[in-house]
N, C-alpha and C positions, 0 to 999 in steps of 0.2 A: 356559344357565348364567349367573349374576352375573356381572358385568365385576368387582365388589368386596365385599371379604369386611367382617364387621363383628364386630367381639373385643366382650366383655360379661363385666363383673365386677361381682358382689354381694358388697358387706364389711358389717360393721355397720354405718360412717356411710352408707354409700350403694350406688347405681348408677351404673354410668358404662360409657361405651360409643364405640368409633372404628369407623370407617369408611373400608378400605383398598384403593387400587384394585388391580387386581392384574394378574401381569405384573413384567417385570424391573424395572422404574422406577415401585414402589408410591410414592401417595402418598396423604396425607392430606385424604379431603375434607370428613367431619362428624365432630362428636363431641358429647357432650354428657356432666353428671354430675346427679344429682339426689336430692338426702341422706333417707334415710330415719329414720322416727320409730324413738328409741329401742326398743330389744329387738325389733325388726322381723326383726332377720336379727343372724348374729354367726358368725364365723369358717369363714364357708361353707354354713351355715345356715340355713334358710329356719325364721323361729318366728311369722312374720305374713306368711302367703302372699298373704292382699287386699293387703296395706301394701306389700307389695315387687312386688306386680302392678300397684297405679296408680301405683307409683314408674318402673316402667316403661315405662306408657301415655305417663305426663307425658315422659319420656325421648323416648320417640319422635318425641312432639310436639313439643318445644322444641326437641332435633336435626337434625329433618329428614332422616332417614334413610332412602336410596332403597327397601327392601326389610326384609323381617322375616324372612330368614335368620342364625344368630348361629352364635359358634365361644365358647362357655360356656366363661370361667378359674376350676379353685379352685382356693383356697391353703388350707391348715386344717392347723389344728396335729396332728392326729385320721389325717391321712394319711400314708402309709408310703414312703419314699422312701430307698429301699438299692441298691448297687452288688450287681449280680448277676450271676453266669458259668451260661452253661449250654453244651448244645448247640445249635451253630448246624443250621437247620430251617427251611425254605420258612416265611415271616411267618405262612401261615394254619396249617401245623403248631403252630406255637410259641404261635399264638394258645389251640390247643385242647391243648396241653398243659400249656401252665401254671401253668394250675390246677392240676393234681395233681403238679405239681413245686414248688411254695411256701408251700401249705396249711400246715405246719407254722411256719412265718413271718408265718400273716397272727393279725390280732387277733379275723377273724370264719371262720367256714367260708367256703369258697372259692366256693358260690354264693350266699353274701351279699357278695362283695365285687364290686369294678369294677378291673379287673384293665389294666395297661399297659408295655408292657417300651419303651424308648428304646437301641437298641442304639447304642454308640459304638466299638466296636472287634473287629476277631476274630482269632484266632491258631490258625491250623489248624483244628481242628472245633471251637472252643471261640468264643464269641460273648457278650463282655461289654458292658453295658449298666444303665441303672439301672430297676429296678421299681419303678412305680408300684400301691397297691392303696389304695381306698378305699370305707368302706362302703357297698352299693348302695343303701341306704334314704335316706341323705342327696343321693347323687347324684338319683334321683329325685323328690325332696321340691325341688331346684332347678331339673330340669326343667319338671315342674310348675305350680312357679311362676311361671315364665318363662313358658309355655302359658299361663295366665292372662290372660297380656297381650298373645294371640294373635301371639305370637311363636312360633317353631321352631328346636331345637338340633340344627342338624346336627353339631355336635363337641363334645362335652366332653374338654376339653387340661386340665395341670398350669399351674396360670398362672406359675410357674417359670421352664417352656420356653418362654413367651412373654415372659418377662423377658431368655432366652439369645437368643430369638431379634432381640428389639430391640437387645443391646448387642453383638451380634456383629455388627455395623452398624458396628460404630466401633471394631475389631477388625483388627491386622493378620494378613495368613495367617498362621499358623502362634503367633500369641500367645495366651496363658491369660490371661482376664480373672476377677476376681469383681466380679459386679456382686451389689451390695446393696442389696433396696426395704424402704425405712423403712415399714409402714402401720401404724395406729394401734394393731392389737391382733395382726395377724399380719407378722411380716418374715421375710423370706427370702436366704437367700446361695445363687446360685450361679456355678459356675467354670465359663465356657464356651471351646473351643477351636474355631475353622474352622466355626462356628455350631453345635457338638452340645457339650451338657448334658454335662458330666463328672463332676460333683457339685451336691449340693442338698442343703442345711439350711434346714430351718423353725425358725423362732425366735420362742417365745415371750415377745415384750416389749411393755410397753404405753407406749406415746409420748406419748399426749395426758393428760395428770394429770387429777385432779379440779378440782384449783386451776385448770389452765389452760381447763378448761372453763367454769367460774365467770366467770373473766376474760372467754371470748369472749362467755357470755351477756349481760355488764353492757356490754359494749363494743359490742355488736354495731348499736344505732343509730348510733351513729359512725363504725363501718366503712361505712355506705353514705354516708358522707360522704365520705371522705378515703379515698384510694389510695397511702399511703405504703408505699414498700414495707420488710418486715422485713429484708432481705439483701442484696447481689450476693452471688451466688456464681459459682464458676467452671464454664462450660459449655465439654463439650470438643465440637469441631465434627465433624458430619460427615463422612465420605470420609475427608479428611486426615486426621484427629485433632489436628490446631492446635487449641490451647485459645484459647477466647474470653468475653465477657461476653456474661452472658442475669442480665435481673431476673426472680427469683423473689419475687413480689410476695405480701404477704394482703391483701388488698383485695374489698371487696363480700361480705362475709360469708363468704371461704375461712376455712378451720383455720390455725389458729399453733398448730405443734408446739413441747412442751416436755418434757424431760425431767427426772427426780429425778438425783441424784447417784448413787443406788442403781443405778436404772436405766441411767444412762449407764454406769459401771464395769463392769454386767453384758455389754451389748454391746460392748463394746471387749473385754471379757474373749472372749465369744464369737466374736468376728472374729479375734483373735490366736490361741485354739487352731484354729480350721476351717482358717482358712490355714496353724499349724503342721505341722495332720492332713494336708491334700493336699500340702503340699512334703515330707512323709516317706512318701509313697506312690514306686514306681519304676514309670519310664520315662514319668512324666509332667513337661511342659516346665510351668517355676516360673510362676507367678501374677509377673507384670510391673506393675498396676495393682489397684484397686479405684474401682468406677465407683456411686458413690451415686445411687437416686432414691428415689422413693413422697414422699410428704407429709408424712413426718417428719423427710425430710433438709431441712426447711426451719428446721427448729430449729438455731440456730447454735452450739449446743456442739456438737452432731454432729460434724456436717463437722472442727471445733479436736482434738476431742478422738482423732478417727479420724485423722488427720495427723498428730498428734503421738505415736500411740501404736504407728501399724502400720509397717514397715519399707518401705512400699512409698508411691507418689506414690497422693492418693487425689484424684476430679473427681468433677461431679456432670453428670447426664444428664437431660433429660426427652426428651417426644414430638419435639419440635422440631429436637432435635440427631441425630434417628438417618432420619428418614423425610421426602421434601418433601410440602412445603403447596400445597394447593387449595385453602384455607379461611383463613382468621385461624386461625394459631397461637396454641395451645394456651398462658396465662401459669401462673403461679404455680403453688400448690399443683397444682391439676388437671394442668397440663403434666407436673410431677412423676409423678403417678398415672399418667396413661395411657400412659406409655413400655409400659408392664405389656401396657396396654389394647391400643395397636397391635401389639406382638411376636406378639398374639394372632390378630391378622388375618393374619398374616403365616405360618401355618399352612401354604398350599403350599411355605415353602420346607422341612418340615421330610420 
């Protein structure tokens, strides 16, 4: 058996991938990101399976990663992600029932889907939790691809639960956090308690503009000059939760997010009702923070306009704040992303 697990995410800019050891005191010891060409891939999608297989190869290579065992995150707007009661039932029961208990719920027949239940609570015989279902042609159209690059998925997880499972790291017993990953074309909210998933929204927003794409193309010999960084922002520390400084830098050809005005009012708009939604739910303890990452919370109206608009204190988080280092820590954008990445590794504890 591996001493250490390895998270792995396909978005459209790219691949990127951490290396977790495992055991009570995980840390961090590779990681790598490596951007893939336009229309290669797109919201969990694999549309250039060569392109996102030598994006892979190159991954491994530039990484250094002990092994080619992987724990596969998707996010996708496409996937179904609801609060669900049923009967509580021995796991592999519930496994071979479920399907014929939510068929009427899903978007495809129930053996075209990839079906997942995350139970968070139970009250007598009754056993609530959130179902997961997504199409099975897409799932393995990304295993696939990943096989290409003789790699192996032993798991395919919600990459969600890997976002609960990293900020429930900086999480005190018994506190409801939302934590929120800004990525370019998919974001995601969810409220996690005592590390289990309580809720999860997919959010369809797009971060990086056209314009701001323009700008990185015509800037981009410059950026391997100069290391200035776009921000400080506020990093809340690990264990403790003392908030501290970390730069989140763009520097060497990372992404500078930027948002429309359009665009920013929508997600503030979307974070103000989700939070409204779950503090009008009963006998759930209130949402106390929101915990910003991904590679859009580098855009600095975000972080302004989320502060000022939500009722609640908001921080920001990458890899660095939730898990220790073996390796050089993870900067900028990238540290941002792979909070994701590691939560993902972090799969035994779920």
């Amino acid at each position: 058996m591996s001493k250490t697990v390895i998270g792995l995410e396909i978005t459209e800019e790219g691949v990127r991938a951490a290396e977790v050891t495992a055991g009570r005191t995980p840390a961090l010891v590779a990681y790598g990101a490596v951007p893939l060409p336009v229309g290669a891939a797109r919201d969990s999608e694999v549309l250039d399976p060569d392109a996102v297989a030598l994006a892979l190869r190159q991954l491994w290579t530039r990484g250094r990663f002990s092994h080619r065992r992987v724990v596969l995150g998707i996010g996708s707007r496409r996937i179904l992600v609801r609060e669900y009661t049923t009967q509580a039932l021995r796991p592999d029961l519930l496994r071979q029932a479920l399907p014929f208990q939510v068929q009427d719920l899903l978007p495809v027949p129930a053996d075209q889907a990839v079906l997942d239940f995350y139970a968070s609570s139970q009250e007598g015989d009754q056993i609530t939790g959130l179902l997961v279902a997504a199409v099975a042609e897409t799932v393995e159209q990304l295993v696939t691809a990943v096989g290409k690059a003789k790699l192996t998925v032993d798991t395919v997880d919600l990459a969600p639960f890997g976002l609960a499972r990293g900020v429930s790291r900086l999480a005190a017993p018994g506190e409801s956090v939302a934590a929120l990953h800004l990525g370019d074309h998919t974001s995601y909210v969810v409220i996690v308690r005592d590390g289990v998933p309580r809720f999860v929204r997919i959010l369809p927003l797009e971060i990086l503009t056209d314009a701001v794409r323009e700008r990185e193309a015509a800037a981009a010999p410059a950026a391997e000059e100069t290391e200035a960084p776009v921000e400080e922002l506020v990093g809340v520390g690990a264990g403790s939760g003392a908030p501290r400084r970390r730069r989140y830098s763009s520097s060497r050809g990372e992404r500078v997010a930027g948002m429309t005005e359009a665009a920013l009012s929508d997600l503030v708009g979307r974070m103000r009702s989700t939070l409204a939604f779950y503090a009008g739910r009963t006998n759930d303890v209130p949402v106390s923070r929101v915990i910003l990452t991904g590679a859009g919370a580098s855009a600095p109206e975000v972080g302004e306009s989320l502060a000022a608009s939500l009722p609640l204190p908001v921080a920001y988080a990458g890899a660095a704040e939730i898990i220790a280092m073996k390796t050089e820590a993870p900067q900028g954008t990238v540290g941002l992303d792979l909070l994701t990445t590691v939560g993902l590794a972090l799969i035994e504890g779920r």
